[in-house]
LOGUVO-54404 format. One record per residue: x, y, z of N, C-alpha, C, CB in turn. Coordinates in steps of 0.1 Angstrom, whole numbers, plus 5000, padded with zeros to 4 digits. Glycine has a CB too. Layout:
! LOGUVO-54404
XYZXYZXYZXYZ;...
END
This chain:
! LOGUVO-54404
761654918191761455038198759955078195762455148194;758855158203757955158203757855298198757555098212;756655268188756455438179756055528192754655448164;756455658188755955788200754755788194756755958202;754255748183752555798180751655708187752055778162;752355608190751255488199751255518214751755318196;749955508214749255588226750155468238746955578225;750655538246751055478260749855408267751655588271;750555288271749855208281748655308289751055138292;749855388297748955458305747655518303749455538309;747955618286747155658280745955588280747555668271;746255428272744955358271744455318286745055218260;744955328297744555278306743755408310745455218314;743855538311742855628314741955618304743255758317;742155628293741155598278739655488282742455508263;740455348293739455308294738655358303739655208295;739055408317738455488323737755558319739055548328;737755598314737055768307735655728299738355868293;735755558292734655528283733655468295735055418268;734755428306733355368315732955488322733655228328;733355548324732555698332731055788325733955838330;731455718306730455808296729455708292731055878283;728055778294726755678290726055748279725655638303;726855748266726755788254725355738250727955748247;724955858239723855818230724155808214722755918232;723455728213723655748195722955748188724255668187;723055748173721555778162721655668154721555938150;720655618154720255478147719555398151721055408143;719155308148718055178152718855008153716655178138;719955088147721054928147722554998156721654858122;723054938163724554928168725355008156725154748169;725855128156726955178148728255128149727055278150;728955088142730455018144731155128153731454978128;731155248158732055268166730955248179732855418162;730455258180730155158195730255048197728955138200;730354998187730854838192732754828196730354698176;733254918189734154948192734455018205734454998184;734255128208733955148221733955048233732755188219;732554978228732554848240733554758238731354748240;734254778230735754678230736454708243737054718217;736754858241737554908248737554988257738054928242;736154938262735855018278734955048281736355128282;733955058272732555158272731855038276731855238257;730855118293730255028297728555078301731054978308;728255198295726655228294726655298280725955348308;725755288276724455378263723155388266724055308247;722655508262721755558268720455568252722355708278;719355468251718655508241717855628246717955408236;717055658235716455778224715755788220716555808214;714455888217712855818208713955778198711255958199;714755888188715455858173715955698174717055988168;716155578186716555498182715355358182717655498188;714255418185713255318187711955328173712555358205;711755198175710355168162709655138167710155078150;709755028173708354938183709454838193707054798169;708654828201709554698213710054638209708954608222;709654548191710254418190711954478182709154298178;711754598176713054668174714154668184712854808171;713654738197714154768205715254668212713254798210;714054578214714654418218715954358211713554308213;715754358195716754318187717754408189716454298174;717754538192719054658191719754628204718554828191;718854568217719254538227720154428225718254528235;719454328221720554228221721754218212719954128219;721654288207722854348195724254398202722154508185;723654438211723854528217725054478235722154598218;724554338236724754268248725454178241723554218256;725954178228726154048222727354078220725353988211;727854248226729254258229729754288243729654358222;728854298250728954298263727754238271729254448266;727954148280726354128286726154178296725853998289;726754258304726754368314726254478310728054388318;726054478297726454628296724954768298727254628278;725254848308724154888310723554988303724054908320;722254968295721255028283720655078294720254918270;720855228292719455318298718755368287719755468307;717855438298716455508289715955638296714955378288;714855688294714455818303713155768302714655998298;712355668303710955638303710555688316710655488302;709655788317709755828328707655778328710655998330;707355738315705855738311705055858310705055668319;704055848311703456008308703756118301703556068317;704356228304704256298291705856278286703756458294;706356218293708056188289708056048282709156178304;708155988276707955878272709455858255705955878270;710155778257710555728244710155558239712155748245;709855488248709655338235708055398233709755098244;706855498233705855548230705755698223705355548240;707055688222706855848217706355898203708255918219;705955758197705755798182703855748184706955668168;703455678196701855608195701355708205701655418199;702355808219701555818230701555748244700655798226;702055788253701855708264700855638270702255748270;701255488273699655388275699455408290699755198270;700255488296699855488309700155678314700755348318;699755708325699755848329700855868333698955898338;701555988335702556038343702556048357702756138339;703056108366703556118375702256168384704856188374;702156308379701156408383699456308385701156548369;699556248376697956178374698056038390697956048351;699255978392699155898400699155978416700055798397;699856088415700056178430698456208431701256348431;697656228419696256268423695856158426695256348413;695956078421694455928425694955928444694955658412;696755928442696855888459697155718459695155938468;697255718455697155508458698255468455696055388448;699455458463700655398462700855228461701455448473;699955148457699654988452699355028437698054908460;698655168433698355148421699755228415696955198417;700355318419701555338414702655228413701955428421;702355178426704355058421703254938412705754938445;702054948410701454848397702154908386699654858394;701755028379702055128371703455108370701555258376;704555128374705855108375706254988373706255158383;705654868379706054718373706054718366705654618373;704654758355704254748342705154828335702954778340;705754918336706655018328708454918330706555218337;708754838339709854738344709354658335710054688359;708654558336708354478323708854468312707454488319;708054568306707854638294709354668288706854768298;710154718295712054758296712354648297713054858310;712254568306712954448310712754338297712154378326;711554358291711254258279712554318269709454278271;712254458267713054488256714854538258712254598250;715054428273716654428272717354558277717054408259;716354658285716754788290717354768307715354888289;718054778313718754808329718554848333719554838333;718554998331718455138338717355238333719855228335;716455258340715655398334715955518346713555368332;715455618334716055758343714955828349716955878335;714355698359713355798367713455678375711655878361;712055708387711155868387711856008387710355898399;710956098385710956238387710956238404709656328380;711756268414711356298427711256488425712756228439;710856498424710856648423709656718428710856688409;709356808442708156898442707856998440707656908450;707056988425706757058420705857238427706356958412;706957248440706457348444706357478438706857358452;706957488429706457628421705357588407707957708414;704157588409703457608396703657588384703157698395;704257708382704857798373706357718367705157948381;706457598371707957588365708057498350708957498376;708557558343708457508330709157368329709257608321;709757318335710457198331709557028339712157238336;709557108351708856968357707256918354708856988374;706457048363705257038360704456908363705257068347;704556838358703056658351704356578353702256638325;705556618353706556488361706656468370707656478361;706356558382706556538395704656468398707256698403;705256428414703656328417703056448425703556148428;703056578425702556658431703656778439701756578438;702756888441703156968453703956948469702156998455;703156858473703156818485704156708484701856798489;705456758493706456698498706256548506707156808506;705056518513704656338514704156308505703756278525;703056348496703156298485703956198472703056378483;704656328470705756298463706456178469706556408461;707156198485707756068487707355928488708156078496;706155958494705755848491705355758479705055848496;704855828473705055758454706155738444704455848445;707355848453708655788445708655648449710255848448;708755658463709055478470708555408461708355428486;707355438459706255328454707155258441704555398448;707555368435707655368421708655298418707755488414;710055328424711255298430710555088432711655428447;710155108440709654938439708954868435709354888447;708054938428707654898413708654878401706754998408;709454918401710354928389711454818391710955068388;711954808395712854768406712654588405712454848422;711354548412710954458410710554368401710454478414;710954478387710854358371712054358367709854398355;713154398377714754358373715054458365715054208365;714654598363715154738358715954848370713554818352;716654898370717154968380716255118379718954978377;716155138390715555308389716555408397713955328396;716155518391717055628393716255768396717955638381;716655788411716055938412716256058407716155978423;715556108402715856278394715456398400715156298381;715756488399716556568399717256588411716056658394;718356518415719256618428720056678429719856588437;719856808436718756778452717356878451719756838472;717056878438715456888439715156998432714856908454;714156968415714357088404712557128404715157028386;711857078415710857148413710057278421710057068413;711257388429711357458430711957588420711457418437;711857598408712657658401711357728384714157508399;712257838380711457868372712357878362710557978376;713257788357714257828343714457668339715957938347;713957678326714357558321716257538319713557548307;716457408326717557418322718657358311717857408330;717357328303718257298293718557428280717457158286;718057558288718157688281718757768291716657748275;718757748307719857838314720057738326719258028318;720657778336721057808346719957858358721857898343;719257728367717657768377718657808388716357608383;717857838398718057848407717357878421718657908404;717457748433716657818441717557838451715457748445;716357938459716658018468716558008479716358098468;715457888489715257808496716657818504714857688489;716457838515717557788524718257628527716957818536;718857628534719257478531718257448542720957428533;717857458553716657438558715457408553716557518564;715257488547713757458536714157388526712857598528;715557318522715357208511715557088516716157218501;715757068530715956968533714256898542717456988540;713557048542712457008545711356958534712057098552;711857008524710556988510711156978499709557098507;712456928495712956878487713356738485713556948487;714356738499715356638501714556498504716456678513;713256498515712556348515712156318505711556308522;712256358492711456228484712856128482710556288465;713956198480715256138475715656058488716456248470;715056058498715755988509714555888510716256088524;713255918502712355768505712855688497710655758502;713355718482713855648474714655528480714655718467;716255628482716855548489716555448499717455598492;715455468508714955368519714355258509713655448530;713655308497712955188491713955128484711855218481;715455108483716455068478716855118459716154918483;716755248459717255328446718655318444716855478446;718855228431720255198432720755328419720754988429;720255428419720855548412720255658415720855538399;721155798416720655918416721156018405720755958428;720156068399720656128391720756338397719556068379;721656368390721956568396721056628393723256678388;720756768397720256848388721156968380719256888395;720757008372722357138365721057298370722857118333;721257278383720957408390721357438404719557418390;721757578407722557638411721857638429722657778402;721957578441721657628453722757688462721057538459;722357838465723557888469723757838483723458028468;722557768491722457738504723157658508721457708506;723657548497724857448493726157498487724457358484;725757578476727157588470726657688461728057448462;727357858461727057938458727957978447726857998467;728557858441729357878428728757788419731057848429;728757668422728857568415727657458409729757518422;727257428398725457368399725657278406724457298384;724557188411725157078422725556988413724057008433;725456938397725956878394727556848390725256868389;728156958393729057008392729957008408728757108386;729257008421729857078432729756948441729157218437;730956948445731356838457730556828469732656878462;730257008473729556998484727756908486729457148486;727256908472726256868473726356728468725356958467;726856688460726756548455727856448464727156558438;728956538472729456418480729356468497731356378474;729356618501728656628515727456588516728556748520;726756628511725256638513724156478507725056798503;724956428495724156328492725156238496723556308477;726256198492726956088501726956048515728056108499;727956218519727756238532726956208548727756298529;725556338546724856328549724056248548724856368548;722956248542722156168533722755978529722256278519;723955968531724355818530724155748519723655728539;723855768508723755728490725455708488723055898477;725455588489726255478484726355398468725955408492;725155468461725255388449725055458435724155278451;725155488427725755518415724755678412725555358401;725755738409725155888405725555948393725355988414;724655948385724655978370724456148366723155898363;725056258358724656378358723156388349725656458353;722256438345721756508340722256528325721856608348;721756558313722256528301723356608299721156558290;724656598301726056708302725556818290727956618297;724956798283724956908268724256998272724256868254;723557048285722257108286722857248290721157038298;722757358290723057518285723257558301721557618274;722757498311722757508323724357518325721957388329;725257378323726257368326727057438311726357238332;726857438305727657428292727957538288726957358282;727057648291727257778290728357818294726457848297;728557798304729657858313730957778313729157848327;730857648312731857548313732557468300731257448321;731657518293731757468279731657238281733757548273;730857188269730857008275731656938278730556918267;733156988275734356908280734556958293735656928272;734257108296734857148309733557098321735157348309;732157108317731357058323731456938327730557058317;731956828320732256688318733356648332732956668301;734256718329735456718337734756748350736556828332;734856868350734156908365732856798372733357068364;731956748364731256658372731756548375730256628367;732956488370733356388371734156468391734256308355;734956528387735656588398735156598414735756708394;733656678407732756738417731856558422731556898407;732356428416731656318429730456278417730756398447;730256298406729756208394729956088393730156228384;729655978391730155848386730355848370729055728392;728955858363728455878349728156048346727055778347;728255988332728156128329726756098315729856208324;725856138316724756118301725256228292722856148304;725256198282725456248273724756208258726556268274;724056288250723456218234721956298234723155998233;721956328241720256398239720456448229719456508249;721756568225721256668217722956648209720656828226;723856618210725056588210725456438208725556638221;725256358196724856188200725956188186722756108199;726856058194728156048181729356008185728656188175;730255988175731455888178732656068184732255748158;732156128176733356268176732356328188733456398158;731456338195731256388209731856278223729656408210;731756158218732256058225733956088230732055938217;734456078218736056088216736156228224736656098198;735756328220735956468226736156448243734656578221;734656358244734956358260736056248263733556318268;736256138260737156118264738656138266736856068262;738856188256739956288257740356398265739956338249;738756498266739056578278739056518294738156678277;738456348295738656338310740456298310737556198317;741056218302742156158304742556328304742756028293;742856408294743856528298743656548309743756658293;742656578316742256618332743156518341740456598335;743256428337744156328349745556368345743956128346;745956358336747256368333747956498333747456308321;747156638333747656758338746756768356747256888324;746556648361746256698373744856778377747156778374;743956798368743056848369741556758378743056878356;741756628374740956568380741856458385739956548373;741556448400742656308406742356198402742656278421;743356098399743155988385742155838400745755908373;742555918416741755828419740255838419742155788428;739855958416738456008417737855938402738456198418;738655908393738055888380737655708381739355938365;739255658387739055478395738155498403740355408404;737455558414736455548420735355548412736455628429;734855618404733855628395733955508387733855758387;734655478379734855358368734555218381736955358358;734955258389734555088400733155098400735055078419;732155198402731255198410730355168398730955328420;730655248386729955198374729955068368730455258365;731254988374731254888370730554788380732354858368;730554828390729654738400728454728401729854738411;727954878393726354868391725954778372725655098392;727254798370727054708352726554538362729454678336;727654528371727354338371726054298379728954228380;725954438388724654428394723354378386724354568400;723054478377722154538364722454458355722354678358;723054368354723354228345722854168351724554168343;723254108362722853988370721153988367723253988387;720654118374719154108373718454128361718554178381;718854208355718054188338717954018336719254268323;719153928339718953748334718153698345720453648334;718153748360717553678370716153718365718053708386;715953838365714053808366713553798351713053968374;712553748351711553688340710853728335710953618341;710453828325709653868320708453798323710053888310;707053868325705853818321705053908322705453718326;703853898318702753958308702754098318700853848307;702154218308701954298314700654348317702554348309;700254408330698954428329698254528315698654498344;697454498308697654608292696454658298697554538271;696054668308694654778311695354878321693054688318;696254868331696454908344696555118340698254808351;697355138328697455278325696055348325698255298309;694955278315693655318308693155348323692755198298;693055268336692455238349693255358358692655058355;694155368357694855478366694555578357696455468371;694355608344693755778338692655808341693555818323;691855698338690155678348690355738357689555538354;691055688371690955748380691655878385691155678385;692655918378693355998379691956198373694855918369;690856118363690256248359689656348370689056218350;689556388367688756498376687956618371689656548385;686856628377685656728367685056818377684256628359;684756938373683957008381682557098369685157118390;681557078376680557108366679857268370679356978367;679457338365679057448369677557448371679457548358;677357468382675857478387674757558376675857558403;673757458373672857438359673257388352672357538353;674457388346675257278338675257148334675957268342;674657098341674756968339674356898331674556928347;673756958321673256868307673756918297671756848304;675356948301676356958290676756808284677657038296;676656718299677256638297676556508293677956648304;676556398290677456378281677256468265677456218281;678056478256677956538248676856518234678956538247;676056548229675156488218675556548210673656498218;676056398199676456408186677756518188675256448175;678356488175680256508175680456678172681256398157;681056718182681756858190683056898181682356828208;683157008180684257088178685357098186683957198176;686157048185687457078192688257188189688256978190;688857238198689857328194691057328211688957508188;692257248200693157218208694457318208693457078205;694857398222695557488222697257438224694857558232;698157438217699257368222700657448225699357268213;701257398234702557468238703257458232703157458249;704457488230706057428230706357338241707157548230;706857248235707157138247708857188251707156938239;709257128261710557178264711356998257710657238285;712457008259713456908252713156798260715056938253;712556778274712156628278711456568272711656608289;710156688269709356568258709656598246707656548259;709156458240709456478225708356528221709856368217;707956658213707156728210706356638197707856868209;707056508189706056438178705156368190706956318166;705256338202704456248207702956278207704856228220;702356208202700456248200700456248218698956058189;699056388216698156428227697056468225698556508233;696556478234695356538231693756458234695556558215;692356528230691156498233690456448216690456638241;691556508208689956508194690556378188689856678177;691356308190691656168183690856098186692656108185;690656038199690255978206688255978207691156018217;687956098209686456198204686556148196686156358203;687256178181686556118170686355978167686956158160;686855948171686755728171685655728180688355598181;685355798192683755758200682755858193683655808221;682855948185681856028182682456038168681456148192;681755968158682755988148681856168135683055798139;682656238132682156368126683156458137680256378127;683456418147684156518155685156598148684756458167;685156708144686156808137687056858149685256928129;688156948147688656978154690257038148688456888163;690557168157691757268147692757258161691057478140;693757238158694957298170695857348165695757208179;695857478175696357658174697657648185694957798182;698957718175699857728190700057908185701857578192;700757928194701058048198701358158185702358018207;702058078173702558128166701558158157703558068163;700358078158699458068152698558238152698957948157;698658248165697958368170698458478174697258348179;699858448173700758558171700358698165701658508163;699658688153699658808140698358868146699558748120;697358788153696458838153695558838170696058788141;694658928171694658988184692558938186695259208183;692358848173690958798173691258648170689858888162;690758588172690658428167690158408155689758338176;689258488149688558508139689158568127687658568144;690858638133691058718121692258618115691458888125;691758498117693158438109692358418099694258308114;691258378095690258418081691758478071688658588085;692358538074693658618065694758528057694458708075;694858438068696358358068695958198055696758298090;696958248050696358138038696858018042696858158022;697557978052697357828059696157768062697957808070;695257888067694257838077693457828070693957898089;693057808055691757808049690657678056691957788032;689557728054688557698064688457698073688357638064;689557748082689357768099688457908100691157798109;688357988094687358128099685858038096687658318086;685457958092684157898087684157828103684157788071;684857758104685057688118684757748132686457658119;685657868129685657938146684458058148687458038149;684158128134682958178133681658128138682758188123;681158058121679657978125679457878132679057928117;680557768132680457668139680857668155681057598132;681657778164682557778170682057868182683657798162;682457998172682158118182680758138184682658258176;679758098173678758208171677858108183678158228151;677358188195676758148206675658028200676058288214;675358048190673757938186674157838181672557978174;675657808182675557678170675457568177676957658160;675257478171674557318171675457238178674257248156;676357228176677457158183678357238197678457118171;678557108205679257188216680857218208679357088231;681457258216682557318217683857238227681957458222;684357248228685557138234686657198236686057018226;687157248245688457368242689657298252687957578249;691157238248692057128253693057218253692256978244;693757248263694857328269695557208278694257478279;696557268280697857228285698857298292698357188276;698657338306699557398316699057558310701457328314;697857568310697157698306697857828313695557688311;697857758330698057918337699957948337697257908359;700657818333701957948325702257968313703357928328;701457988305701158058287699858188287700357908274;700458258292699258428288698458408279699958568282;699358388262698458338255697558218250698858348251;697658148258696958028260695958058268697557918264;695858108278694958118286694158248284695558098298;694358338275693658468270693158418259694558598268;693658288247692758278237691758168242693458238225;691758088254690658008260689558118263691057928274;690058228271688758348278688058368268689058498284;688658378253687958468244687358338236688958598235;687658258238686358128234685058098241686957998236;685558108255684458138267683358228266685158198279;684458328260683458468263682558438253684258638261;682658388245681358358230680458268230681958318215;681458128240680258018236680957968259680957838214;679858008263680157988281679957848286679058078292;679057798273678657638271679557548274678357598259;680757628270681957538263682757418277683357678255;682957358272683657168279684957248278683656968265;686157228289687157258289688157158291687157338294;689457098286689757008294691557088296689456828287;692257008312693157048311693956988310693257108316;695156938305695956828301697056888308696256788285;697756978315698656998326698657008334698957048326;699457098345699157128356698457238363700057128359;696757178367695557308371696257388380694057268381;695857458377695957608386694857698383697357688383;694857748394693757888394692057838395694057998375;691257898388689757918390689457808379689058078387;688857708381688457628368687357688359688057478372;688057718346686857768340685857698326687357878336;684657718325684057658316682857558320684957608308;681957568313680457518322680957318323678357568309;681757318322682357168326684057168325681757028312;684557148335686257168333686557038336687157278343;687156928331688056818335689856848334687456698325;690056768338691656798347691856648347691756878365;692556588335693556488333695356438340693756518319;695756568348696656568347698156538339696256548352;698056528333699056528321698256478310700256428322;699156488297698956508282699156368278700056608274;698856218282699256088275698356068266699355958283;698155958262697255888249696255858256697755758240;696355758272695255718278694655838285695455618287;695455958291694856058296693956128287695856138301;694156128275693156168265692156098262693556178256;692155928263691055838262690455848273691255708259;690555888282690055848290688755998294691255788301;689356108290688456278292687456218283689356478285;687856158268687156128262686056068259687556108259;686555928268684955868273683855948277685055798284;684456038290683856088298682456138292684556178303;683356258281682656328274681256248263683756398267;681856168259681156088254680056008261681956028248;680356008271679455868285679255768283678155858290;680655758275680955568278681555528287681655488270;681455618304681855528313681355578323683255498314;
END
């Protein structure tokens, strides 16, 4: 007679369901024994992590570790390059973001750019990455997108997803559109609330919805939700959550036939309200296939949790057990897809200049009339690099910046970076002279810095200046002392460019920094 403690057939048969629905993260650099367990028994995505990467050749070996219990099995990532980056997130991204290629405009040099990022995965045994960003970044001001999206402008953007989309695509990596149905209208991060736009459904289907429908034309075999609220669609529910948008509107309408992943389930957007099991549930309900989960929640006891709360959901009726078989098929047909081609195509060399050449082009400078023999700079400048809080996409250890790079071409280049908290206590730049961290910075920002006569230029490196008050009030009051001063902007420009030379990198990478760098220097 069979124990009542042993889980029913049926049980394990939704149990397996439920592990192919979750594309779990974990912590470590080697396979943990309950993932391999897992992949015994159903689990058919993981999603790496900066915390699981060292270098490519790590990566590689975790990959194959990794396939050596499943060879289907599909390894994502969020390489999105640029300021998002995890197999770079400890050196810097070797190539620009999104924002830097919508400025150059050249959709040959984008789906280049994107091979090279397919490669690069494809060498180290990756399937799935979770981009591009299709997102237009029509609000300025929005804290989360910003330098991910390829611009403002709704042909823009589509056209460079395509690009990217077949760039990627083409070294045997699957790509996946983000955010739907479209988070760069919005001003709330959502991995801290709940966005929301307001856009009619008219106006999102005019300046939202084509970049996600060039995708698809360029053959995007994933789309990923967004966890924000359009009431124009569904005035309850985030779309990643709501039927109306992810199966009227993107199935439906729109005709996307192929695998749709949520958004990180842990993110405060949904979780707030729904709590991660109830979140979980409901996306699967609301026309999910996958569900990501590990950004911030990575583990064998967040795994288990969810799978437990999808099977309850079937078995009290909550979620129909054929909606969960629909999803577990479609996952599984994108695993043998994303198998097949990870073995069919061939790794080979990657272009190792193509990032450095698209930051090149991507700079942009404007000089202030009389100005002009600011530049190039004589002998090694003072930096003073202003820095944000990053939000949870990027990993805030990733190097940025102008004075690294400055000091390897100009070597003596000094340089101090100030964040918010820094200047918090005080209402002068000068008066942190007080703060016993900062010894020697009042010598710095005084004689060397502020004081209009000094010998060396000045170099002042911001980052998405015009949405931080304080960032952009402690630049004026650097201005206001030394007008000389080189400005560079590593985010998204906006407003009046200020400073008797302003360059505009468009995003924060390693090459976006070598490359202002040169400038400054006139080695190119």
């Amino acid at each position: 007679m069979q124990s009542s403690s042993r889980p029913s057939s049926r049980h394990q048969q939704l149990t397996r369901l439920a592990g192919t629905v979750l594309q779990p993260g974990f912590v470590g650099t080697t396979v943990p024994d309950w993932v391999r367990r897992a992949i015994a028994d159903g689990l058919t995505s993981v999603v790496l992590f900066g915390r699981n990467i060292v270098d490519p050749e790590q990566v590689a070996r975790l990959t194959a570790q990794l396939r050596a219990e499943s060879r289907d099995l599909i390894i994502a990532i969020d390489e999105e390059a640029g300021d998002v980056t995890r197999l770079e997130a400890w050196t810097g991204a070797s190539r620009p973001g999104n924002l830097a290629l919508g400025a150059v405009d050249d959709t040959d040099l984008t789906e280049s750019v994107a091979r090279d990022i397919g490669r690069e995965l494809h060498a180290a045994g990756i399937s799935l990455n979770y981009a591009p960003s299709a997102d237009v970044n029509s609000n300025p001001l929005n804290p989360v997108i910003g330098a991910r999206s390829f611009g403002a402008r709704t042909d823009v953007v589509s056209r460079h997803t395509a690009a990217w989309v077949r760039g990627l695509q083409s070294a045997g990596v699957a790509a996946c559109a983000k955010h739907f149905p479209g988070h760069g209208d919005t001003a709330v991060d959502s991995h801290h609330g709940l966005p929301q736009v307001s856009a009619s459904a008219e106006e999102i289907a005019a300046t939202a919805l084509p970049p996600f429908v060039a995708a698809m034309e360029a053959g995007v075999r994933v789309v990923m939700t967004a966890h924000l609220l359009a009431p124009a669609y569904d005035p309850e529910l985030p779309a990643t959550l709501s039927p109306r948008i992810l199966v009227d509107l993107l199935r439906g309408e729109l005709g996307f036939d192929g695998l749709v992943v949520t958004d990180g389930i842990e993110m405060s957007a949904v979780t707030a309200r729904y709590g991660i099991e109830g979140a979980t549930v409901r996306a699967v309900t609301g026309g999910a296939d996958a569900v990501c989960v590990g950004g911030e929640h990575a583990g064998e006891a967040t795994f288990h949790q969810l799978t437990e709360a999808l099977v309850g959901a079937v078995l009290d009726g909550t979620l129909p057990e054929a909606r969960i078989c629909e999803a577990a098929a479609r996952v599984a047909e994108f695993a043998a897809w994303s198998g097949s081609r990870t073995r069919a195509v061939t790794a080979d060399d990657a272009a190792s200049d193509i990032g450095l050449v698209a930051a090149r082009r991507a700079l942009r400078v404007r000089t202030e009339q009389g100005r002009e023999s600011v530049l190039p700079l004589v002998g090694a400048p003072h930096v003073v690099e202003l820095s944000p809080t990053m939000n949870l996409a990027v990993d805030g250890q990733t190097p940025w910046g102008v004075a690294a790079p400055l000091s390897d071409l100009l070597p003596g280049t000094t340089s101090v970076r100030l964040t918010e908290a820094d200047l918090a206590e005080s209402g002068d730049l000068a008066d942190l002279a007080d703060r016993p961290d900062r010894s020697g910075l009042p010598d710095l920002l005084e004689r060397k810095v502020l004081d209009p006569a000094a010998e060396r230029s000045l170099v002042v490196v911001v980052r998405d200046a015009a949405r931080h008050d304080w960032m952009s009030a402690a630049m004026n009051r650097l201005l206001g002392s030394r007008p000389d001063a080189v400005v560079v902007e590593m985010g998204v420009p906006n407003g009046a460019a200020p400073g008797a030379v302003h360059l505009v990198t468009h995003g924060a990478t390693r090459v976006s920094g070598l490359a202002a760098a040169e400038f400054l220097a006139g080695r190119r």
